[in-house]
N, C-alpha and C positions, 0 to 999 in steps of 0.2 A: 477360097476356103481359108487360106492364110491371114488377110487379113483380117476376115471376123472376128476369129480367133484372136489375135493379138489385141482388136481394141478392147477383146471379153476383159481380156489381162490387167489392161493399162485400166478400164474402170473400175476392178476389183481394188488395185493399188492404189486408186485415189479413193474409193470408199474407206480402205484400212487408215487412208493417210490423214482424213480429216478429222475425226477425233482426236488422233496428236496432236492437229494445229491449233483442234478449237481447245485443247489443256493446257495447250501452251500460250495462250492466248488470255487465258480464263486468271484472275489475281489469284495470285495464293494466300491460305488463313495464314493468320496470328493467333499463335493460343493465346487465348485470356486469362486470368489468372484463377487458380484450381479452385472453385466455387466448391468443395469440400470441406474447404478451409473455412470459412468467412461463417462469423457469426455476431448476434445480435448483443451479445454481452460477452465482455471479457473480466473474468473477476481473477485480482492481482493481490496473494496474499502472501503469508512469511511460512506459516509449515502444515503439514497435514493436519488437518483435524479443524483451522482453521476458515474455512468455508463456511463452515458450519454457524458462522455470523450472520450467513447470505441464505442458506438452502432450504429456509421456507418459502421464500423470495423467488430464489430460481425455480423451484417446483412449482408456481405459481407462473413466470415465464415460458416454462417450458410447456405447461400447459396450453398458453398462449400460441407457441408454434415459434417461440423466441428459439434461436441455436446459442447454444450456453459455451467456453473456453472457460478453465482454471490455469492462474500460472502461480505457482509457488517459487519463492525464495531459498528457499532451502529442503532438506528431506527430514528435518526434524531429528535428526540424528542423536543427537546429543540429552534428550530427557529419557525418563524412568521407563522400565518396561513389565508389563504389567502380565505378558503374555510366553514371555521364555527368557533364554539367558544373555539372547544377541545384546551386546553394545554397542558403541560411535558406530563406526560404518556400515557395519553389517546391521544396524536397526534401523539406520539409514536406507537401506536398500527394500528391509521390509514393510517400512514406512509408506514408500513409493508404492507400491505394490495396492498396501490398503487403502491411499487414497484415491488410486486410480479407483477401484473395489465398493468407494464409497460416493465417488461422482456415477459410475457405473449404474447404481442405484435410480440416479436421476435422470439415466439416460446422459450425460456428458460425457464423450469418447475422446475428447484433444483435452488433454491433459500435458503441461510443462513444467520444468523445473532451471530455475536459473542454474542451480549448484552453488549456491553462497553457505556459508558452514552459518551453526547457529549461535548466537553470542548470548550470553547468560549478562544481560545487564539491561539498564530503562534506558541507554544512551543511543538516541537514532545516531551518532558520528561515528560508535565504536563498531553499531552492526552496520553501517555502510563499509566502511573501512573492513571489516570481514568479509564481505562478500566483494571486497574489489568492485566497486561502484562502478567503476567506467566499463570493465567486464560485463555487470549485471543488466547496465542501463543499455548496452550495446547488445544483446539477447532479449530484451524485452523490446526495445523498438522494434525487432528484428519481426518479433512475435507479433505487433500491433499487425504493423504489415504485413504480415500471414493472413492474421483472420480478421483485419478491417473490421473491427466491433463496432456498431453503433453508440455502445455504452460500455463505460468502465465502471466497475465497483470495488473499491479497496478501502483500506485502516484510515480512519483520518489521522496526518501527520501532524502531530501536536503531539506536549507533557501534559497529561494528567494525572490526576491520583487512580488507579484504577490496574488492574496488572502495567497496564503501559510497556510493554515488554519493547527494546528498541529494535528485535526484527520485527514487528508489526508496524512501528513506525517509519522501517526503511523500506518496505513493500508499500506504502500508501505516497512518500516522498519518490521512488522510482516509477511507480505510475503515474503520476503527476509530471514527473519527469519526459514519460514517453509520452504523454495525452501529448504534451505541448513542441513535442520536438519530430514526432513521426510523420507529421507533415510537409516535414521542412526538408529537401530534397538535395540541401546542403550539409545535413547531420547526416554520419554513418551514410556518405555516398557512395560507397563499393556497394552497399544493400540496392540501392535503389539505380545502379546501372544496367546497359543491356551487355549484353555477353557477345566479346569479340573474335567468340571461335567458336566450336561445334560443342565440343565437352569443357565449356568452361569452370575453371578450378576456384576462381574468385571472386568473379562479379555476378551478383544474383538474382538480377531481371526482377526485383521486386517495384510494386510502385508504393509512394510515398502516400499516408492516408492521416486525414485529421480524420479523428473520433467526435461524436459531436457533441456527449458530454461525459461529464465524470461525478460519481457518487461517492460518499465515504460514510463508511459505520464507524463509529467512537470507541476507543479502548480504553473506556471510563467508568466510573463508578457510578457518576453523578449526573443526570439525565436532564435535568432541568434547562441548561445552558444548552440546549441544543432541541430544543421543543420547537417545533412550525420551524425547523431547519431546512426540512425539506418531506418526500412524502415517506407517508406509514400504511404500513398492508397488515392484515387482519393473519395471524396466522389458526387461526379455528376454520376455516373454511374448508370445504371440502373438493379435495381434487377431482377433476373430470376423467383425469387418466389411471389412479390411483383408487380412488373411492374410498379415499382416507382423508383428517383432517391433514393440511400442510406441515405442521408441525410434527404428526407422526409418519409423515413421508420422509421428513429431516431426521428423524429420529433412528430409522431402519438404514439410512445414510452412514450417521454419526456412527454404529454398531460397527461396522466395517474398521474401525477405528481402535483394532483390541488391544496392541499395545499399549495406547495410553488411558484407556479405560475398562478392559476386562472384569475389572469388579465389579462395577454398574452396571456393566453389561449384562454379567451372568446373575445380576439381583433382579437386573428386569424380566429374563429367563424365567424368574420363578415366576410371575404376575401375571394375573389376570388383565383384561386391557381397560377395563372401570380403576385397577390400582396404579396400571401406569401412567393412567390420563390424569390422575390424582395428582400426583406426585413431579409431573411434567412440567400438567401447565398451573400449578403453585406457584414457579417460578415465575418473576417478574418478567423475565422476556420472553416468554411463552404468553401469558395471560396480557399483557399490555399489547403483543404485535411487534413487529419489526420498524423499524425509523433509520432513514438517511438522512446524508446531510450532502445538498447538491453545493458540488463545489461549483463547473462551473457548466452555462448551457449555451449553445453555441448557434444555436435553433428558437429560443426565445424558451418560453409556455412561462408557467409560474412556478414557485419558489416550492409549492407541497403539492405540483400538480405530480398525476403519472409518469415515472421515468423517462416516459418514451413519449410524453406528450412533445407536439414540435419535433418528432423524427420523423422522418421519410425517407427513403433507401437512394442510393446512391451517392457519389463524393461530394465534399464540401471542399471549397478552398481552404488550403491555410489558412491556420489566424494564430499569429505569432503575442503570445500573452503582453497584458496592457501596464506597464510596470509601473509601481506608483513610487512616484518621488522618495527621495531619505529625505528623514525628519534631518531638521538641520542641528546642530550638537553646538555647544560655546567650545569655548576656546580649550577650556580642560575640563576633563568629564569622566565619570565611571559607569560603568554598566556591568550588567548581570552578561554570563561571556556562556560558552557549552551550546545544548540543546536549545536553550532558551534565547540566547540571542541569534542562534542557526534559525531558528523558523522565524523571526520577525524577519528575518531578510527572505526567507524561503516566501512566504507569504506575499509579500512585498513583490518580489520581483514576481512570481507567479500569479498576480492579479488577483490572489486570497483573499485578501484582507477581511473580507467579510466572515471568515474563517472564526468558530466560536472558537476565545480560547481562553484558560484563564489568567485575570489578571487581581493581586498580583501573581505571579507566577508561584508554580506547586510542586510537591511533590511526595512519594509516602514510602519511608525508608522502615527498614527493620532497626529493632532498638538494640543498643549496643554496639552499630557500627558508628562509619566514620560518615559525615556529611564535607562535602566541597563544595562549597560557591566560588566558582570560577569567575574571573573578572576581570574588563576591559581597561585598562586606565589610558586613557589619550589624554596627549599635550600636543596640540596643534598649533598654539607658537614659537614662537622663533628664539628662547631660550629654555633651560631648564628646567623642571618645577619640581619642588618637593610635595607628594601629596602625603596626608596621613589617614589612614584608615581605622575606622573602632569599631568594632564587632558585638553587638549585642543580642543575649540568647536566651530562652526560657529558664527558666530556674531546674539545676540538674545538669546543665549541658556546659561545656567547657571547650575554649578554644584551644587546639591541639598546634595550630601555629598559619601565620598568614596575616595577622594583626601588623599594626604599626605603621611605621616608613617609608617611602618608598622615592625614587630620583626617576624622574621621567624623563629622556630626554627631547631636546627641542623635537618637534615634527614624528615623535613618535608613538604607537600604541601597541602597550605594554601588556604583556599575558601575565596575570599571576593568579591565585587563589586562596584561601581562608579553609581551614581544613576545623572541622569540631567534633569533637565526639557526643556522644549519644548516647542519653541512659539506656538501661533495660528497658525489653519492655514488663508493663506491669498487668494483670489481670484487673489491679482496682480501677484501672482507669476506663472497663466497661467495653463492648462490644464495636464501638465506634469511639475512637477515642478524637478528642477534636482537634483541629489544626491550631499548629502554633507556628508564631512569627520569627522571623531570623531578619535582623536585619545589620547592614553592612554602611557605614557613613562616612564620607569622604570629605576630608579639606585640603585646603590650600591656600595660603599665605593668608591664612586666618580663618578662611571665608568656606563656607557650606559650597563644595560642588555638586551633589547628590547625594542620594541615599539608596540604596540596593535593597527588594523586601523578598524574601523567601519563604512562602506558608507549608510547612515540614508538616506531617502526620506519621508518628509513629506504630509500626506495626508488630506484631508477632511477627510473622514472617512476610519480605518482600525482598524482589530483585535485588542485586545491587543495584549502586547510583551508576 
């Protein structure tokens, strides 16, 4: 009787025991990366209210079954408030709030904010240098690699006449930035390491992701330089999830947005939807449709096909941008220096160049301030040189100082500028008043080295320079 019993024993313990061995046996998963996260567009802009370039577009995507991401720049802190008393920070925080409020609308829940403060000027250097650039660029890559977009859309970085505000230029230069660097598995490599303990406090198991291409809407006045840039969607059409045109999908969007528009807001309130469709799509960007300008595609399709023509899911290798040669300079030379010589190199080394931009270069100042042309002067031989600069202006306008003289020396390039003031502005000169020329002319031991042209429009009111 004893031993039956015992072997009943011994095979109950080898029944309990093989499942242990066959678990022990069996590989263990790897989680994969939080498929939450990952969506088909990432739009990279400078303050709330902003999107609003793209959100007939994206309501139009999302309809498609596209997953939408917003990353702002900033929380818009710093403009007028239309809706109570908060200021800087604390409108800031409200800010946040209604754009979250207003992507919400479109169904878009990953909402981010770099935290760069907002600079009141047209100069993308001054609002890079505010938001601490390597800070911002270092959160946005951070962020590509979160939600791996198949597509970016942001401001295209360029000067134009047009608000041209320089955080909207520094949201479209930091996406540019990340398109080309989030792949690269040797930028910000504590992101893209695996974690050498249990509760890792530093390394953040992220992977490394090219995006396959990138888009940009223009912050310009002037439409023409950028036609058959790339593609244009219909914003009259009517939504499948909405049952509204796209444009008034954007529009119950934009509402969420009272601080900076309360008064519109509550005009529309009074209207019937015959007087607000009136009044809407009147406007040129309503009634012409929306237009990008495909910077670059990494997938092939063509130049005004659908965003997403030539995409299909899954990673793509790096591809580290194609840099095109510098133009070769003589021996001593001037050049236009700022924003305007920043993006010929940005361009350049980021494989733009096809990038519409204007030449000669622009810009649309209020009347009464000061204008600066900032300016490069190189001597790249091997002594001294005297250059001499003349300054030549529209009739009214006066050089405030920067004219003349100047010792370069050997092997070196010299930063200075030309400072002029600027009449009023005038009502007689009509609702568009037309561009006028500035230009800057440089010699040296007699002889013509260049000439520097600047097309100025004068406004009632605009940024500063």
């Amino acid at each position: 009787m004893d031993r039956p019993r015992s072997l009943l024993v011994l095979a109950a313990l080898i029944c309990l025991c093989i499942p242990q061995i066959a678990r022990a046996q069996a590989p263990k998963p790897i989680l994969q990366p939080d498929e939450r996260y990952k969506v088909d567009i990432l739009v990279v802009v400078a303050h709330p209210d902003d999107e609003g370039a793209a959100t007939p577009y994206l309501a139009r995507a999302i309809d498609e079954g596209k997953r939408v991401a917003v990353v702002y720049g900033t929380r818009g802190s710093s403009g007028a408030n239309e809706a109570g008393a908060e200021q800087a920070t604390a409108l800031g925080e409200i800010r946040e709030i209604e754009a979250r409020r207003a992507n919400a609308v479109l169904g878009i829940d990953k909402v981010w904010f770099l935290g760069g403060k907002d600079t009141a000027s047209q100069d993308v250097l001054q609002s890079l240098a505010n938001w601490d650039h390597g800070v911002a660029l270092e959160n946005l890559v951070r962020l590509v690699r979160l939600t791996r977009p198949e597509v970016i859309l942001t401001f295209l970085p360029g000067t134009f006449i047009g608000e041209d505000h320089g955080d909207h230029q520094a949201a479209g230069v930091l996406a540019t930035e990340a398109f080309d660097l989030a792949g690269d598995p040797t930028v910000f490599p504590e992101q893209v390491s695996a974690p050498l303990r249990r509760l890792e406090p530093f390394l953040e198991n992220l992977r490394p992701w090219q995006t396959k291409k990138i888009y940009y809407f223009p912050d310009a006045d002037k439409e023409e330089i950028f036609r058959d840039k790339g593609p244009k969607y219909s914003v009259k059409e009517i939504s499948k999830s909405a049952k509204q045109a796209y444009w008034r999908v954007a529009l119950e969007s934009f509402r969420r947005h009272e601080t900076q528009a309360k008064g519109l807001i509550d005009s529309l309130d009074k209207m019937d939807e015959p007087q607000i469709e009136k009044i809407v799509t009147s406007d040129s960007f309503w009634s012409s449709g929306i237009s990008f300008v495909l910077g670059k595609s990494l997938v092939g399709g063509s130049v005004t096909g659908d965003i997403f023509e030539g995409v299909t899911p899954g990673a793509i290798p790096f591809a580290r941008p194609e840099v095109t040669p510098a133009p070769s300079q003589s021996e001593i030379s001037v050049e236009l220096a700022g924003p305007w010589n920043y993006y010929a190199e940005f361009r350049r080394t980021h494989g733009l160049t096809h990038l519409p931009h204007p030449e000669p270069p622009e810009i649309a100042l209020q009347g009464g301030t000061d204008l600066v042309i900032p300016l490069w002067l190189r001597n790249q031989g091997s002594a001294a040189q005297e250059i001499n600069l003349t300054v030549s202006l529209p009739s009214g306008w006066t050089v405030g100082s920067g004219g003349g003289k100047f010792m370069v020396a050997a092997k070196q390039t010299a930063a200075t500028r030309i400072e002029a003031k600027l009449p009023m502005f005038s009502d007689a000169w009509g609702a568009k008043p037309q561009l006028q020329e500035v230009r800057v002319h440089a010699e040296a031991n007699g002889q013509t080295i260049g000439d520097v042209t600047l097309r100025v429009e004068l406004r009632k009111r605009a940024l500063p320079e």
